[in-house]
C-alpha positions as CSV (number, residue, x, y, z in Angstrom):
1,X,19.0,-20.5,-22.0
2,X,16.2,-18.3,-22.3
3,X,12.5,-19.4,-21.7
4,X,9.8,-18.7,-25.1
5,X,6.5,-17.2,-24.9
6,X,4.1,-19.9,-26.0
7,X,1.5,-17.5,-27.4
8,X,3.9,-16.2,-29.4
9,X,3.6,-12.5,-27.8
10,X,6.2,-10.5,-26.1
11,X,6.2,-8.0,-23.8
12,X,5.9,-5.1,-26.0
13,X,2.9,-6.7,-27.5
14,X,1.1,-7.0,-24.4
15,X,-2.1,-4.7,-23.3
16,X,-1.3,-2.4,-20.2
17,X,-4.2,-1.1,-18.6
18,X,-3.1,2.8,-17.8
19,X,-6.7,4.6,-17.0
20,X,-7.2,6.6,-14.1
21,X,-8.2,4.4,-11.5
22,X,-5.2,2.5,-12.5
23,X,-3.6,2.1,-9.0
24,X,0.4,0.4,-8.6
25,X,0.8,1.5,-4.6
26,X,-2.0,2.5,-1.9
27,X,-2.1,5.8,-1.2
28,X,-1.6,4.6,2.4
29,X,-0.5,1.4,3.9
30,X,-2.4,-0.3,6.5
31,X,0.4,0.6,9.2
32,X,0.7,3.9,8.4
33,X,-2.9,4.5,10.3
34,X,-3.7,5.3,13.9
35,X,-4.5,1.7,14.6
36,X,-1.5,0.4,13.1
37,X,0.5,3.1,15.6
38,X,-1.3,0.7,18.4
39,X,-3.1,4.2,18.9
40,X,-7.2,4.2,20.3
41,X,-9.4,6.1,17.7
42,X,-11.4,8.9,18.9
43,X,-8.3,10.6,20.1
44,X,-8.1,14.0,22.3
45,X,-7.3,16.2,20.3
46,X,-10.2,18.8,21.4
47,X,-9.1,17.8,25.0
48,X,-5.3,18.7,24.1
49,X,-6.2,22.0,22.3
50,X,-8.5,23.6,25.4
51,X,-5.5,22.5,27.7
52,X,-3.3,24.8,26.0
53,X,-1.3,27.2,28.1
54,X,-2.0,30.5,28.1
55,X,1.3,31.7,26.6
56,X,0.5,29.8,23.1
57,X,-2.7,32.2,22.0
C-alpha cells in the first residue's frame, strides 16, 4: 500500500534550499569540545610548554 501526497506534489517537485549557509551537520558536536572532555577551560598549555625539558629545543 503506498501512502499519496495530498498536495499533489512529489518529491522531485519539492524546493530544496542549497545556499551557502545551508548547514546538514555542525562543524562540531557539542562533545567534541573541552567541556564535553569533562576538561576545565583555561588550560596550561603555556605552563606545559616552559616545563619543557631541555633536550626538546
Amino acid at each position: 500500500m503506498t501512502v499519496q501526497d495530498p498536495g499533489g506534489r512529489g518529491d522531485d517537485d519539492r524546493a530544496v534550499d542549497l545556499s551557502e549557509d545551508f548547514v546538514v551537520l555542525p562543524e562540531q558536536t557539542a562533545d567534541d569540545t573541552d567541556r564535553g572532555w569533562g576538561e576545565r577551560a583555561g588550560g596550561n598549555d603555556d605552563w606545559l610548554l616552559a616545563e619543557r625539558p631541555p633536550h626538546w629545543d
